[in-house]
N, C-alpha and C positions, 0 to 999 in steps of 0.2 A: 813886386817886391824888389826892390835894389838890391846889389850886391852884396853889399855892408850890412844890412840887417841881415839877406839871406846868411848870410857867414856868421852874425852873432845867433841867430835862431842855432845854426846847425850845430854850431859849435857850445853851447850853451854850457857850462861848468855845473854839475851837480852841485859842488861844493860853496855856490853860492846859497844853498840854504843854511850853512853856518850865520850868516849872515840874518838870518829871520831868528836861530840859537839865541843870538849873542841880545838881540834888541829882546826879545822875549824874554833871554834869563835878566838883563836889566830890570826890565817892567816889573817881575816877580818879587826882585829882589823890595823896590821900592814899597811895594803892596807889602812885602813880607815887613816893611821898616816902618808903616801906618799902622799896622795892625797891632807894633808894639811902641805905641804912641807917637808916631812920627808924624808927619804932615798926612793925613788921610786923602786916599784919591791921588796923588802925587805918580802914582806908577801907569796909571789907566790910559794918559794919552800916549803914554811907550807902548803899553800893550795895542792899543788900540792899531800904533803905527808898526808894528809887529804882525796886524794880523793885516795891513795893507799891503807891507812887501810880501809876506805870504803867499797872497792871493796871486798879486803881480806874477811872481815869478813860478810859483804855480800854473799858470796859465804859457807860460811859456816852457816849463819845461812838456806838459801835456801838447802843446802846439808841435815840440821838436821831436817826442814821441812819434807823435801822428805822421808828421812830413817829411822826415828823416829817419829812419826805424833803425836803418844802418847804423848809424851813427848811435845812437842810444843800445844799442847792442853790444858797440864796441866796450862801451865806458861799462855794460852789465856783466863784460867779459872780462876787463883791466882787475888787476890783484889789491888796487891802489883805490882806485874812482869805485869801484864798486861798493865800498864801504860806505860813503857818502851819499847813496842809495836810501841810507837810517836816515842822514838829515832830514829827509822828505818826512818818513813817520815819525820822526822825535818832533820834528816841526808840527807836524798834525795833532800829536799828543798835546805839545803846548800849548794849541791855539785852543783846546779842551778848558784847559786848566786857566788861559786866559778868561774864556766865556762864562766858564761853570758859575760864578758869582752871580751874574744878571740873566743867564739864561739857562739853566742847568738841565733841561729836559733836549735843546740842539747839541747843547756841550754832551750829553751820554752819547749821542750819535757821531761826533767829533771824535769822541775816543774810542768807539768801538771801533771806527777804522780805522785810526791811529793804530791802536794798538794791535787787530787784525793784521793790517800792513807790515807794521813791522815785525810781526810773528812769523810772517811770510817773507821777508827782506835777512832779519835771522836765520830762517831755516838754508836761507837760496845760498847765504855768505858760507854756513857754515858746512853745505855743500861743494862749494865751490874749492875750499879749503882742501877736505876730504878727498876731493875727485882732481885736483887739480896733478898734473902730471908732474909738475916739479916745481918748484918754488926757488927763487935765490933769497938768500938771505937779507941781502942789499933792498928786495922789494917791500920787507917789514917797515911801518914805520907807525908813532901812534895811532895813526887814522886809524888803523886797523881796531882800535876801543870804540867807534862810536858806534856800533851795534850793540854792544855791551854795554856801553854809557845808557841808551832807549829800553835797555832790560829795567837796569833800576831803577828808570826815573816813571815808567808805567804805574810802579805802586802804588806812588804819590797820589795820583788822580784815580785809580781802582777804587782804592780803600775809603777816597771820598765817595765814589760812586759807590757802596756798597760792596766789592766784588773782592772780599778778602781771598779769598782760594785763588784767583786771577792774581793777582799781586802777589803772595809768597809764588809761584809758577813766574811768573818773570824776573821776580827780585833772585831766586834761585840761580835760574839759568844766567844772568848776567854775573852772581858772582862767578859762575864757573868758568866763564869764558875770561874774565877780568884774571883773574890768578894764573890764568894759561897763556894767555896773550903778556901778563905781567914780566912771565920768564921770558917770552920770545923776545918781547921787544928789549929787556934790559940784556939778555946775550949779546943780540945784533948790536947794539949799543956798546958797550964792554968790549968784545970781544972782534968788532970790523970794523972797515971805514967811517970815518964818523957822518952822519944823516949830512943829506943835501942840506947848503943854506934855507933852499926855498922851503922846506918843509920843517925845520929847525921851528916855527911859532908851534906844531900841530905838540910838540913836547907837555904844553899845557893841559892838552885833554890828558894827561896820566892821572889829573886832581878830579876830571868829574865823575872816573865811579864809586872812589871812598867818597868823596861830598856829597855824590845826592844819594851814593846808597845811604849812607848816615843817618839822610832826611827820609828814604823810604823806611828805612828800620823802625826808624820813631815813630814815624805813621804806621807800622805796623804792630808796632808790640805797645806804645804809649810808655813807653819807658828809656831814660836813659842808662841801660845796663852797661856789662862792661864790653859783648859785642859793640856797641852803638859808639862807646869811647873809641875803641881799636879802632874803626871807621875814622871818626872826626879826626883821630891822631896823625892816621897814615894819610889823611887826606891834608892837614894843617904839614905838617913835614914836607909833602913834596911841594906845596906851596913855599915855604919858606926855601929852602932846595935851590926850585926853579928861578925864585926871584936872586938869586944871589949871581944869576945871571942875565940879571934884564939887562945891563947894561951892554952887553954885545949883543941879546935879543932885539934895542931898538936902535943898531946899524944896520938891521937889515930890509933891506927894501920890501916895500908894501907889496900882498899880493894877498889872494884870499882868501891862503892861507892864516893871513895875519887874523881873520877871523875868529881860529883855533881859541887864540886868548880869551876869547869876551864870555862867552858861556862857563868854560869850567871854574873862569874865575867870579862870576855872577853864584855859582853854583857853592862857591868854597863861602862867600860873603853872607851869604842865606844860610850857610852851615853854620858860622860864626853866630849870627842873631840867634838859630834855634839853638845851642851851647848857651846863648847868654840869657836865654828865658827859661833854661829847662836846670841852668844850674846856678841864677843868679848870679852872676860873675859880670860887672859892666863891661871889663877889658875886654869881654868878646866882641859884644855891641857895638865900641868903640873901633877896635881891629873891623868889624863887619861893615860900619860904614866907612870907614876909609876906604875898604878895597872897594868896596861897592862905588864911591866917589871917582875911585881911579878906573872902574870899567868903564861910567857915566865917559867920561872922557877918551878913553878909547874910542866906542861905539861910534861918537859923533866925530873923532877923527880920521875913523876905518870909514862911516858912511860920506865925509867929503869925498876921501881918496879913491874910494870904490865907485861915486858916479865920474871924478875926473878919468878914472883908467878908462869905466867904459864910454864916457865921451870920445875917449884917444883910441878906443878901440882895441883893446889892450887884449879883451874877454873873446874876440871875434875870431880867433883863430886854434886852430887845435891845439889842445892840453900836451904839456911832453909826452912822454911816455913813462 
């Protein structure tokens, strides 16, 4: 093995399965846009191509497991990288929820470990949390919600697989950690220096646990009550919010992090569609595919940039700290 792959092996980013996120909540969104008379089938080669970087990078992160144990300990010990731990099961979850249509008897087994996992990735985070000897303030930042994001978004595909008691237990637990982290992060925010540029995109994940809790609620209860609105609201707000600052969000340089944006905003656009079939409102549908147009676009400008960095080797060296 050459040096240069040896260094991207070892060095391997967790937070590249945002990246399988972002192409998967694409695919969803698109299927979710057929299913209410859109172009049918139209989402399945995203999905499809979602479950190939999956696999990909899958296989490399279990390679750098095995061959560097150190190293993958480090990143299981970091207050930051450990979070991004969930991509892995939030990823295995979606690739459930991809399959379930055409093969729904692999996909239960997709999501039992999915969801296993990341029962076990939750418990370890919010060990770590508990036990950890001191924390700075400065090391909060949203990544810290994607364990919490993989609580609500389990229900979605439980309650198609049957397993309603499974789904309230995760949708639970995600909101509790969502409302606690909510405070943390908007103190640290408010109240100290303001977040590194580099991690200034991951601000986005604050929209994906009122958006797909919104969508697990409805899949839970079948109803759009007035919890289920509060959801969709606070999730449409910090949308609108965030976007009032994209315009400094797209000075700043790619990294992959910039990932951050494509899922919660796939997540908010699929919220908009189920709002505009559950209250007949078009303006939702309408708002839904725009933003969903504008992920479309994202994705395939994040996946040029993302194989030019790791052409240049960008991936192949240690994470900051």
């Amino acid at each position: 093995m050459s040096r240069s792959i040896r260094d991207c092996v070892e060095h391997f980013p967790l937070s590249t399965f945002a990246a399988v996120m972002g192409i998967a909540g694409l695919g969803l969104g698109l299927r979710s846009w057929g299913e209410q008379g859109g172009p049918a089938g139209l989402g399945e080669p995203v999905l499809m191509f979602a479950w190939l970087i999956f696999f990909l990078l899958g296989m490399l992160f279990i390679f750098k497991a095995v061959r560097y144990p150190a190293e993958t300990i480090i990143d299981l010990r970091h207050p930051i990288r450990l979070n991004y731990l969930a991509a892995i099961s939030i990823s295995i979850v979606l690739m459930s929820m991809v399959l379930r249509p055409h093969e729904p008897v692999p996909a239960l087994g997709i999501f039992a470990l999915g969801a296993s996992f990341h029962l076990i990735v939750t418990i370890l985070v919010v060990n770590f949390w508990m036990h950890h000897a001191r924390f700075a303030i400065t090391q909060v930042n949203p990544a810290w919600f994607i364990p919490s994001m993989g609580n609500v978004l389990i229900p979605i595909p439980a309650v198609a697989f049957g397993f309603v008691e499974v789904a309230w237990f995760f949708f639970s637990a995600g909101l509790l950690f969502w409302a606690v982290l909510m405070t943390i992060v908007f103190y640290r925010i408010l109240f100290h220096e303001p977040l590194p540029t580099r991690v200034l995109p991951t601000l986005f994940i604050l929209i994906a646990p009122p958006a797909v809790g919104f969508l697990a609620y409805v899949q839970l209860t079948g109803e759009l009550d007035a919890f289920a609105r509060i959801l969709f609201f606070i999730a449409l707000f910090l949308t609108i919010l965030l976007f009032t600052r994209i315009r400094g969000q797209a000075q700043i340089p790619f990294s992959l992090a910039s990932w951050s944006y494509t899922f919660p905003l796939a997540a908010m656009s699929i919220a908009l569609m189920e709002m505009a079939q559950l209250t007949g409102h078009l303006p939702y549908l309408w708002a839904g595919l725009i933003l969903l147009l504008f992920v479309a676009i994202l994705v395939l400008a994040f996946l040029v940039m993302t194989v030019r960095a790791g052409i240049m080797g960008n991936f192949c060296r240690a994470e900051d700290p």
